[in-house]
Chimera marker file (.cmm) of the C-alpha trace (Angstrom):
<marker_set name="trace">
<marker id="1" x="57.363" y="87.306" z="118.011" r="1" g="1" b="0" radius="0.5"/>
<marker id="2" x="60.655" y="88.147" z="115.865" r="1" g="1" b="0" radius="0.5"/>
<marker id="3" x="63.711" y="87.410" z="117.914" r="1" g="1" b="0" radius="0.5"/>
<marker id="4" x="66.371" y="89.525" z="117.300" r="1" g="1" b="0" radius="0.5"/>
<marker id="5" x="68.726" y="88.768" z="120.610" r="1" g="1" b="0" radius="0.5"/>
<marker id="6" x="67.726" y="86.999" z="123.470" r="1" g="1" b="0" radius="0.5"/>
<marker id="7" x="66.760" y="89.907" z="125.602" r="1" g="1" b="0" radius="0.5"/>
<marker id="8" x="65.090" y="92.044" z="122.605" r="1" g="1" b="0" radius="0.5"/>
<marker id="9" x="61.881" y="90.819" z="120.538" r="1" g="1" b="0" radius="0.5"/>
<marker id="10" x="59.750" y="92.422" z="118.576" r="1" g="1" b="0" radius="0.5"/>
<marker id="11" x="55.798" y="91.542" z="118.219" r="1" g="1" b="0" radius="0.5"/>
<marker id="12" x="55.122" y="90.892" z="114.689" r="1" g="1" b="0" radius="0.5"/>
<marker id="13" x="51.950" y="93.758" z="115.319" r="1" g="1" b="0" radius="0.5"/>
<marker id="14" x="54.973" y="96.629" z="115.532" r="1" g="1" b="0" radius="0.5"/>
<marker id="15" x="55.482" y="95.593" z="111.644" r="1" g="1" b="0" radius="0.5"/>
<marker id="16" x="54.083" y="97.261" z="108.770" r="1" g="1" b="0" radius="0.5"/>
<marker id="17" x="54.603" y="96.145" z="105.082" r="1" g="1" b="0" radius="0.5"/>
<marker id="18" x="53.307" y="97.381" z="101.856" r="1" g="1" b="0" radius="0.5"/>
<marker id="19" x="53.874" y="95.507" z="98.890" r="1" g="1" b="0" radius="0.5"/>
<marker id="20" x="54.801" y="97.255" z="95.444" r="1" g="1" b="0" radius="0.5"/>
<marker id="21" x="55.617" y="97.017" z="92.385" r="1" g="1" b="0" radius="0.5"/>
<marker id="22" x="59.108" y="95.985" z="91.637" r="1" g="1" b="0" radius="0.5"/>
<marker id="23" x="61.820" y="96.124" z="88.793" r="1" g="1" b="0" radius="0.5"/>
<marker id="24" x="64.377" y="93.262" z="88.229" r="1" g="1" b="0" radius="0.5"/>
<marker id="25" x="63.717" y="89.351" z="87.744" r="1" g="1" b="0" radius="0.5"/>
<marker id="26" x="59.936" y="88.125" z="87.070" r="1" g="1" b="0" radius="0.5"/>
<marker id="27" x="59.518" y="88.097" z="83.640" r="1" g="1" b="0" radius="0.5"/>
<marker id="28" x="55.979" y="88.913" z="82.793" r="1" g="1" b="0" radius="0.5"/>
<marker id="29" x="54.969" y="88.538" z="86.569" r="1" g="1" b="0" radius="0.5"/>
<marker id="30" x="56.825" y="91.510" z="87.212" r="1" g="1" b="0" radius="0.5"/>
<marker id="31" x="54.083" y="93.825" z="86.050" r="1" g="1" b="0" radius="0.5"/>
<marker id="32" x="51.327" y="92.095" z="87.510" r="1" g="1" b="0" radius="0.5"/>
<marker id="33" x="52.588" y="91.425" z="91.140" r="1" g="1" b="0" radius="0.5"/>
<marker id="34" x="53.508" y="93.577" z="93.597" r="1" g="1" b="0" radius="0.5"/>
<marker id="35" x="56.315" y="91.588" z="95.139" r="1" g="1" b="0" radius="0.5"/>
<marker id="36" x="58.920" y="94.574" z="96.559" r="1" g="1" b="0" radius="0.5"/>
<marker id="37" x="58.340" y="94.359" z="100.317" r="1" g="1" b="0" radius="0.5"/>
<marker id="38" x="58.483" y="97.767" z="102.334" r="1" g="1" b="0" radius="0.5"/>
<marker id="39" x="58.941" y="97.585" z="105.935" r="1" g="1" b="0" radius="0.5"/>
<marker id="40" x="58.253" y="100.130" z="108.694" r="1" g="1" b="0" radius="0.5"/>
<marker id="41" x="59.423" y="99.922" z="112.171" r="1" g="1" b="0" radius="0.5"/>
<marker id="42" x="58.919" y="102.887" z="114.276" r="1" g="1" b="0" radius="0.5"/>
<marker id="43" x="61.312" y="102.633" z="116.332" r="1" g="1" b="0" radius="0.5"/>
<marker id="44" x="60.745" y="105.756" z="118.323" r="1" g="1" b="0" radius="0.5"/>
<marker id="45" x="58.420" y="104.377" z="119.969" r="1" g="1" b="0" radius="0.5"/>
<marker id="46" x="59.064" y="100.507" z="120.208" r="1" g="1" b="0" radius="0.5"/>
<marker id="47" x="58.668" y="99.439" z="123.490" r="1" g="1" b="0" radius="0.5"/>
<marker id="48" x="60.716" y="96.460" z="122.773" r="1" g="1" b="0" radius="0.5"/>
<marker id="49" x="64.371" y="98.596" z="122.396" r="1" g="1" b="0" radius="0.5"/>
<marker id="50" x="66.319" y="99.965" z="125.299" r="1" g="1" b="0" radius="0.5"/>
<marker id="51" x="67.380" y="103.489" z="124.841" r="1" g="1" b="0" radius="0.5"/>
<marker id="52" x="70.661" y="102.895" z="124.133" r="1" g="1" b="0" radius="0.5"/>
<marker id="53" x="70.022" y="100.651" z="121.720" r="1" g="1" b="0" radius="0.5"/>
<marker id="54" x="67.571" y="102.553" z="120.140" r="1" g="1" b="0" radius="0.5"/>
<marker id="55" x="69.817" y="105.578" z="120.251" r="1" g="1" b="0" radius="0.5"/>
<marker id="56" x="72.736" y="103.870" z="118.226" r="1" g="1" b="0" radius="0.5"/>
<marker id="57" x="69.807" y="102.136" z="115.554" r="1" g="1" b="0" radius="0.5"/>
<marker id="58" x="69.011" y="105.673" z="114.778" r="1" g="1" b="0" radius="0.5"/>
<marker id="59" x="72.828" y="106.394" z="113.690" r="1" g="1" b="0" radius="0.5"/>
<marker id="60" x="72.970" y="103.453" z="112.078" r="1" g="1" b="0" radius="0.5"/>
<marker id="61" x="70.419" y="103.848" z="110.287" r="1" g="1" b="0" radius="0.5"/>
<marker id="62" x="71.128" y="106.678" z="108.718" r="1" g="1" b="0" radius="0.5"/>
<marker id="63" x="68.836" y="107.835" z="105.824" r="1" g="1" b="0" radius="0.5"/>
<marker id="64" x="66.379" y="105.035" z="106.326" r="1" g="1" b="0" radius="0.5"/>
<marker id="65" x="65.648" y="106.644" z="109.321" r="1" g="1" b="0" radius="0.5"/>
<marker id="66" x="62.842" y="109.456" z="109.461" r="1" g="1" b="0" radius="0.5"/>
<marker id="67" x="62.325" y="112.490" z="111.223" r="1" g="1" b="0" radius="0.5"/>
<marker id="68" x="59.946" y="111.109" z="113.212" r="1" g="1" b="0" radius="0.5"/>
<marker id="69" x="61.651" y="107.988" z="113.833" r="1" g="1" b="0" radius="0.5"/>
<marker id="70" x="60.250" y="105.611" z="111.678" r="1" g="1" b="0" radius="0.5"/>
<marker id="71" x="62.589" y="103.122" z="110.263" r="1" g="1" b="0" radius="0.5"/>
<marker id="72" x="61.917" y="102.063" z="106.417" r="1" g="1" b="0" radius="0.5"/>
<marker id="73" x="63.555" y="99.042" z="104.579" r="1" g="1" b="0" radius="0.5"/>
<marker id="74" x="62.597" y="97.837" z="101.343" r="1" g="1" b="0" radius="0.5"/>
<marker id="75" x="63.600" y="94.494" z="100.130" r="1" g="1" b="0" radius="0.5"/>
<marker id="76" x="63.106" y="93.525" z="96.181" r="1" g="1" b="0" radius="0.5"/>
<marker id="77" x="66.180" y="90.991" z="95.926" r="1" g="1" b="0" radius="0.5"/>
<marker id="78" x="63.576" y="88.053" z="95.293" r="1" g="1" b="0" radius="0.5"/>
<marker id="79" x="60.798" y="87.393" z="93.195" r="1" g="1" b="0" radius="0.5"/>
<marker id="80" x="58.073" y="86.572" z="95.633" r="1" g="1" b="0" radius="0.5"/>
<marker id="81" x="56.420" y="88.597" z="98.261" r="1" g="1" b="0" radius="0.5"/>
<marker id="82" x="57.034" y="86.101" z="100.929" r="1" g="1" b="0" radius="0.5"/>
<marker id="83" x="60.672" y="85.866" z="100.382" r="1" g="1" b="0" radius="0.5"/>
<marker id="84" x="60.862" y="89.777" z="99.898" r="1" g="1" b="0" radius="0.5"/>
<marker id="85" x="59.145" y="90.047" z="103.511" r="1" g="1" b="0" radius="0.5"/>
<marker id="86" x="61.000" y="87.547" z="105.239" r="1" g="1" b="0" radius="0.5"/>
<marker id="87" x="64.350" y="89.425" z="103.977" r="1" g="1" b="0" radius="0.5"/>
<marker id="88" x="62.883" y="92.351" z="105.111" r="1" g="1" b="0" radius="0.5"/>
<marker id="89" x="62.667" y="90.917" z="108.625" r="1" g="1" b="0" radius="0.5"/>
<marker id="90" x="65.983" y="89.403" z="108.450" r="1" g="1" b="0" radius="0.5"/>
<marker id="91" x="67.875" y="92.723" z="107.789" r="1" g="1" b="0" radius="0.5"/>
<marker id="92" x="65.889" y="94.666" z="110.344" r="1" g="1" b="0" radius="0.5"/>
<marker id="93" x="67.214" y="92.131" z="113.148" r="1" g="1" b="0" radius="0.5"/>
<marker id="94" x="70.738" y="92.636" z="111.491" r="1" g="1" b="0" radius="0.5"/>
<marker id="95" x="70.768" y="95.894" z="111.892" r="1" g="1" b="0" radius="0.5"/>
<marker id="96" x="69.089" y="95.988" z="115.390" r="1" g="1" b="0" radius="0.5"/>
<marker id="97" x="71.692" y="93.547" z="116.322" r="1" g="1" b="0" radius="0.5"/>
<marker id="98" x="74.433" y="95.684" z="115.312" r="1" g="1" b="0" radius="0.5"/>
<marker id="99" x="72.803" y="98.595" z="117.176" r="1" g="1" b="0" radius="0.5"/>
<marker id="100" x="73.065" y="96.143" z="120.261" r="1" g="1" b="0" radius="0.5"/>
<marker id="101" x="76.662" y="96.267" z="119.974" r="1" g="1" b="0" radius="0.5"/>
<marker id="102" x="78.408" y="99.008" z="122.568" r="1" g="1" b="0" radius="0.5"/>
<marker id="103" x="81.068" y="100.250" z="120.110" r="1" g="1" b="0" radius="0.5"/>
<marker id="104" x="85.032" y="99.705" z="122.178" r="1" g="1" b="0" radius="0.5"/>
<marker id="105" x="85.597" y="103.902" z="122.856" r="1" g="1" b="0" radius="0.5"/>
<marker id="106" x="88.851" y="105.256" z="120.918" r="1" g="1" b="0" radius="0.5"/>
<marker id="107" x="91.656" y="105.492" z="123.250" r="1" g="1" b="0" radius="0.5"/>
<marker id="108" x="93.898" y="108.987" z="122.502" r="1" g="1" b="0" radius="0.5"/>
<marker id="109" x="97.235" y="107.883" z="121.281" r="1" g="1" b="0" radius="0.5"/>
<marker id="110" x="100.359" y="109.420" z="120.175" r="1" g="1" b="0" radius="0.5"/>
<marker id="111" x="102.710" y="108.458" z="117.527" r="1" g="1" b="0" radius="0.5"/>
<marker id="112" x="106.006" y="106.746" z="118.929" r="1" g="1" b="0" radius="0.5"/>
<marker id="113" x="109.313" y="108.631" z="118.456" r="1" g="1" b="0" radius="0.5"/>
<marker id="114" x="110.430" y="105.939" z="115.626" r="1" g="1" b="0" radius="0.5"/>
<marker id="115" x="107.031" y="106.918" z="113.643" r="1" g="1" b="0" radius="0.5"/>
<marker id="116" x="107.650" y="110.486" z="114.275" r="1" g="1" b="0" radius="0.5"/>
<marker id="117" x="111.853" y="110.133" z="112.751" r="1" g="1" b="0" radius="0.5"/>
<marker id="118" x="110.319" y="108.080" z="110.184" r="1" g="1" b="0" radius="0.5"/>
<marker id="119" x="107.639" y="110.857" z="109.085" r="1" g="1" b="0" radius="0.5"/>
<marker id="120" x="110.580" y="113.636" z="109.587" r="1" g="1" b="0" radius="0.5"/>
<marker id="121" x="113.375" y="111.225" z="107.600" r="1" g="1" b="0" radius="0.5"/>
<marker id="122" x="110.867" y="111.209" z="104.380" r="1" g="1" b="0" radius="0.5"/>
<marker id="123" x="110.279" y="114.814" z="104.650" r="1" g="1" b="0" radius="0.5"/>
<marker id="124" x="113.740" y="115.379" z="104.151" r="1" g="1" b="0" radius="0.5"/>
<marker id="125" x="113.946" y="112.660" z="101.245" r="1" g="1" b="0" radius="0.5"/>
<marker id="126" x="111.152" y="114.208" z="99.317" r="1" g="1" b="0" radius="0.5"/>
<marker id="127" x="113.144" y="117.347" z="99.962" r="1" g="1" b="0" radius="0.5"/>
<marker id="128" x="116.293" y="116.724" z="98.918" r="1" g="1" b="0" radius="0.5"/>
<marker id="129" x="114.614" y="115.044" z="95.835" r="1" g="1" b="0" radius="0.5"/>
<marker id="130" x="112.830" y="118.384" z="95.096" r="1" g="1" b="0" radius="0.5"/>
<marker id="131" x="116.313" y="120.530" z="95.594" r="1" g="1" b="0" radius="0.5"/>
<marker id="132" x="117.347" y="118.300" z="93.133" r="1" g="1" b="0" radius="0.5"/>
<marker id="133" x="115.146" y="119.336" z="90.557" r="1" g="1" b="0" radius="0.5"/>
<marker id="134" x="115.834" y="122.820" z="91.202" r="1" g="1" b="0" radius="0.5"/>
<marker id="135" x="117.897" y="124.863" z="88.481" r="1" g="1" b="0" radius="0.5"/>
<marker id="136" x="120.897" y="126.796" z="90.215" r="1" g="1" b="0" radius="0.5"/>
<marker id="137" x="120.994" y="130.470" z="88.233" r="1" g="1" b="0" radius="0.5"/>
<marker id="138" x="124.190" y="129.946" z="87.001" r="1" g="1" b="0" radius="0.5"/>
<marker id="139" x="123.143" y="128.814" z="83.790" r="1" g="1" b="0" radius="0.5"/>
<marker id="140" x="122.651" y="131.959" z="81.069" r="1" g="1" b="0" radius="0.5"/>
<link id1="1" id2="2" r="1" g="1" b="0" radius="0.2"/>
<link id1="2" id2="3" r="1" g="1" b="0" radius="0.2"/>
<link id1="3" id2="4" r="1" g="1" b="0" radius="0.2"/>
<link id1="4" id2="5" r="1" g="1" b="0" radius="0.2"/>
<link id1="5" id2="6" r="1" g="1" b="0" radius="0.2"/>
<link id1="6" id2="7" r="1" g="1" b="0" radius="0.2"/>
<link id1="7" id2="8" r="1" g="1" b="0" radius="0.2"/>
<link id1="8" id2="9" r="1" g="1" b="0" radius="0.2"/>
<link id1="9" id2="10" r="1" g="1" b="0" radius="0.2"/>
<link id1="10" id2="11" r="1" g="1" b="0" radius="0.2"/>
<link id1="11" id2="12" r="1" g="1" b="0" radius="0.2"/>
<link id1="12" id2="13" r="1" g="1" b="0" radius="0.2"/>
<link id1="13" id2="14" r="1" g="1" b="0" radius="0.2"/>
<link id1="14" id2="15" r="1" g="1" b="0" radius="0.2"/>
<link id1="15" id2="16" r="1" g="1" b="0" radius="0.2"/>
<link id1="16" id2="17" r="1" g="1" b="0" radius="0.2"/>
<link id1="17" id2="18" r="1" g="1" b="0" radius="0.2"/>
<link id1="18" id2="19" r="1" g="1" b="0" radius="0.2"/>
<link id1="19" id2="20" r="1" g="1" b="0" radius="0.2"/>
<link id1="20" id2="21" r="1" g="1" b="0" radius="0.2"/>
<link id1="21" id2="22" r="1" g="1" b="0" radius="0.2"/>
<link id1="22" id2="23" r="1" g="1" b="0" radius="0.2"/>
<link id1="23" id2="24" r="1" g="1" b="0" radius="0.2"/>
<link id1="24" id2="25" r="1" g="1" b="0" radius="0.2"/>
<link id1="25" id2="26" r="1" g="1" b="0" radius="0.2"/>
<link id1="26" id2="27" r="1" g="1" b="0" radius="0.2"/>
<link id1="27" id2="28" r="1" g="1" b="0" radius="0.2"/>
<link id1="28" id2="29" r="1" g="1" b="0" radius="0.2"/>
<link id1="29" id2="30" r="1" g="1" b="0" radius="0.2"/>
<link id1="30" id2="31" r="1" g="1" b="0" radius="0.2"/>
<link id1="31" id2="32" r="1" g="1" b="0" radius="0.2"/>
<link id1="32" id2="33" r="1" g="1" b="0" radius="0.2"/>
<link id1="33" id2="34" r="1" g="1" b="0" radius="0.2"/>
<link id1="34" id2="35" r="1" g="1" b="0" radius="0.2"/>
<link id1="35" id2="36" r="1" g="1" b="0" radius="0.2"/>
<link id1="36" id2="37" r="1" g="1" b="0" radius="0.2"/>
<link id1="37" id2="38" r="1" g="1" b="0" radius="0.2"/>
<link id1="38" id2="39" r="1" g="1" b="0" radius="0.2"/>
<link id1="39" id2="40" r="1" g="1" b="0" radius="0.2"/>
<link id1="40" id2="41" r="1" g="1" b="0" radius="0.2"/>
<link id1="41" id2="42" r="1" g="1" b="0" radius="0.2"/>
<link id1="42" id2="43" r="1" g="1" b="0" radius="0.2"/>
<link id1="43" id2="44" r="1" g="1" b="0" radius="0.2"/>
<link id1="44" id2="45" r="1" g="1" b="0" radius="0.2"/>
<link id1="45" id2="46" r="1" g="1" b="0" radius="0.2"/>
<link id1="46" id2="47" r="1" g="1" b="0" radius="0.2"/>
<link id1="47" id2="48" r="1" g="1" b="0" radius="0.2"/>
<link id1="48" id2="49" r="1" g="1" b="0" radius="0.2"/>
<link id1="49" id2="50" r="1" g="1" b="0" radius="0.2"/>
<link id1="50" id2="51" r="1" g="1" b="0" radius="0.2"/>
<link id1="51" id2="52" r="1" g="1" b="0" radius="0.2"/>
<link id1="52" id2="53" r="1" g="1" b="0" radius="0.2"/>
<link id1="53" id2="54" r="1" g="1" b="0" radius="0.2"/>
<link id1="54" id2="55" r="1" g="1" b="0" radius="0.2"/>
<link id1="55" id2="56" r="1" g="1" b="0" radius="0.2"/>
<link id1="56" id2="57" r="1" g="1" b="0" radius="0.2"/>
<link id1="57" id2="58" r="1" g="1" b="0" radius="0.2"/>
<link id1="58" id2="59" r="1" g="1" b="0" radius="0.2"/>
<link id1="59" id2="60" r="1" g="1" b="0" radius="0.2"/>
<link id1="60" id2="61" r="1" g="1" b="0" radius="0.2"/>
<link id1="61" id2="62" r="1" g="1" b="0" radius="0.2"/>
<link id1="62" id2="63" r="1" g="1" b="0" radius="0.2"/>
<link id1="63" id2="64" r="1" g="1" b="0" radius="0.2"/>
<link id1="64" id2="65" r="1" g="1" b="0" radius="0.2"/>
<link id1="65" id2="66" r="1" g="1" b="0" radius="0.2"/>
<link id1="66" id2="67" r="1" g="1" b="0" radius="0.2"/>
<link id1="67" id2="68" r="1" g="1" b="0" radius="0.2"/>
<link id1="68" id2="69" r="1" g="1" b="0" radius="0.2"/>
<link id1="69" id2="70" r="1" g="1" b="0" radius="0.2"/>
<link id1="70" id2="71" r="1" g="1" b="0" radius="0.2"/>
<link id1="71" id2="72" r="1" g="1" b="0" radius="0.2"/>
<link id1="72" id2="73" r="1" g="1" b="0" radius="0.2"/>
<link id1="73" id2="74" r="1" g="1" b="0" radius="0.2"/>
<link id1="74" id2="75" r="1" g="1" b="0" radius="0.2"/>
<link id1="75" id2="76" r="1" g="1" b="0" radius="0.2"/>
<link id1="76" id2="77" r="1" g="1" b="0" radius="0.2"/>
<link id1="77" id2="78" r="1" g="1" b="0" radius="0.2"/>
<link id1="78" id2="79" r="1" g="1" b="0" radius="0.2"/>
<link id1="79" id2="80" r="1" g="1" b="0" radius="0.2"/>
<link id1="80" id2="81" r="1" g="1" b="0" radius="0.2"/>
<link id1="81" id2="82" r="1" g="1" b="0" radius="0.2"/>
<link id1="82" id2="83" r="1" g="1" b="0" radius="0.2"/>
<link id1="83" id2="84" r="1" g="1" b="0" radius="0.2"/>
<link id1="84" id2="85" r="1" g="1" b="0" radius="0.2"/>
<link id1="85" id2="86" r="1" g="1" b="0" radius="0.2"/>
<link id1="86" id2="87" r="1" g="1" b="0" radius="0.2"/>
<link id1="87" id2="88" r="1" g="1" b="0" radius="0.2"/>
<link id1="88" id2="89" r="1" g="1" b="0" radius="0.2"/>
<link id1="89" id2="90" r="1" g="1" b="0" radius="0.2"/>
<link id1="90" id2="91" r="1" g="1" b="0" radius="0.2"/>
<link id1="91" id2="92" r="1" g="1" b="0" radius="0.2"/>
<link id1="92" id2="93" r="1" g="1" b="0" radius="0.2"/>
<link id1="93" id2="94" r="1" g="1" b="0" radius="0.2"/>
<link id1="94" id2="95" r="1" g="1" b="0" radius="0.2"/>
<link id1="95" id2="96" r="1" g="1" b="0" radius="0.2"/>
<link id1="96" id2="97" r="1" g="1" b="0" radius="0.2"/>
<link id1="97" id2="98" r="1" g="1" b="0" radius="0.2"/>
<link id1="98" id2="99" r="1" g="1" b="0" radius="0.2"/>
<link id1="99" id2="100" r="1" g="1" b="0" radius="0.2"/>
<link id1="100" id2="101" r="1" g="1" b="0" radius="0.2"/>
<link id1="101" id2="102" r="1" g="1" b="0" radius="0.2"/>
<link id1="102" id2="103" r="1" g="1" b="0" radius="0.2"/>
<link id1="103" id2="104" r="1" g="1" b="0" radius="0.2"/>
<link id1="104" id2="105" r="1" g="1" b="0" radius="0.2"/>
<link id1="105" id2="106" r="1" g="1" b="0" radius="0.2"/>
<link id1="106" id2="107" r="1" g="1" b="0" radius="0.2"/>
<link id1="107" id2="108" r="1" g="1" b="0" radius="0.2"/>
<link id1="108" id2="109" r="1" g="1" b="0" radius="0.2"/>
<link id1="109" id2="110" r="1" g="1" b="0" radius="0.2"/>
<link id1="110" id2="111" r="1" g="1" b="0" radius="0.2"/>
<link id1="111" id2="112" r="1" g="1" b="0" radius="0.2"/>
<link id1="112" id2="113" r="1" g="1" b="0" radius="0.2"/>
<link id1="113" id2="114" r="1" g="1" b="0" radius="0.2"/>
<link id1="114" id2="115" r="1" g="1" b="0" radius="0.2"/>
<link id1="115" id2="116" r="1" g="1" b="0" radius="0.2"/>
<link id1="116" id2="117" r="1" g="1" b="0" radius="0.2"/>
<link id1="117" id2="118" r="1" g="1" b="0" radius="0.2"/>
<link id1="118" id2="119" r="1" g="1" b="0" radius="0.2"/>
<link id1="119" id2="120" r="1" g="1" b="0" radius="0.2"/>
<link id1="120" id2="121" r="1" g="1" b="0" radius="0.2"/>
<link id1="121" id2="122" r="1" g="1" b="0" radius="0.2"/>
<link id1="122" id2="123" r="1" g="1" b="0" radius="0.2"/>
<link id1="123" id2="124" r="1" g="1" b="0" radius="0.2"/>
<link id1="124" id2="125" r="1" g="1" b="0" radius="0.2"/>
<link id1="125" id2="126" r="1" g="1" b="0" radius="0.2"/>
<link id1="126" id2="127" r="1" g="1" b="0" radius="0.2"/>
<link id1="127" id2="128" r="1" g="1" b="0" radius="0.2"/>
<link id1="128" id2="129" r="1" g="1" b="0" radius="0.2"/>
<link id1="129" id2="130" r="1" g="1" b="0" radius="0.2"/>
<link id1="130" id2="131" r="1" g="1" b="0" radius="0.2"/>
<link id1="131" id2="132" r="1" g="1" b="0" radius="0.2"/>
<link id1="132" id2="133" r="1" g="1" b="0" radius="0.2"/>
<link id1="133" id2="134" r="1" g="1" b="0" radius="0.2"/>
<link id1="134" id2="135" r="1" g="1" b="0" radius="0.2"/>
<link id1="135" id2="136" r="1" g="1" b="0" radius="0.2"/>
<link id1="136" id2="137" r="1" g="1" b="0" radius="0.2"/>
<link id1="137" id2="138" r="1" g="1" b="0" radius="0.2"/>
<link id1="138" id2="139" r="1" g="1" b="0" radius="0.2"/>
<link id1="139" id2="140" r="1" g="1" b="0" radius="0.2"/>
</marker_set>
């Protein structure tokens, strides 16, 4: 079991990985190991998310994300597959964490009457800069 927040974890059986090939540090190892990590979670169907939850993961997610609601993250930062995996894991419970946040709704505001003489005093600045700059038509 992969604890993400006390009241969501996820069995370790809703985890695939694949391990490929991957560019970067190694050396001569790099060629011959497949140490990139790929992790899919579908979340979709997870029984361990709450709707809500799994509703914002899916915005968050963004491109990782696909259309049938499979979440992908690959993880190559390290040079062995172990590590690779286990920062796999680590930045799925991130972002599952972050999904777990309810985001503080936007409260409408208006601008106060000194922000709106402020906005209205350097209109007229820039203005009267630009008149400035203007020739008059008496010159021939």
């Amino acid at each position: 079991m992969i604890i993400v927040t006390p009241t969501i974890q996820l069995d370790e059986n809703e985890l695939q990985f694949q391990f490929k090939l991957a560019s970067g540090p190694g050396g001569q190892n790099v060629n011959k190991v497949a140490t990139a990590a790929e992790l899919r979670f579908d979340a979709a169907h997870s029984p361990a998310l709450p709707d809500e939850v799994r509703a914002r993961l899916f915005t968050l997610a963004g491109s990782r994300m696909n259309k049938d609601g499979e979440l992908l993250i690959t993880a190559r930062r390290f040079r062995s597959q172990e590590r690779n995996r286990q920062d796999a894991i680590d930045r799925l419970a991130a972002l599952i964490q972050k999904a777990t946040e309810i985001p503080k709704p936007r409260l409408k505001r208006k601008p106060s009457r000194a922000a709106k003489e402020r906005r209205v005093a350097e209109k007229r600045r820039i203005g009267e800069k630009k008149q400035t700059r203007r020739s008059t038509g008496d010159e021939d």
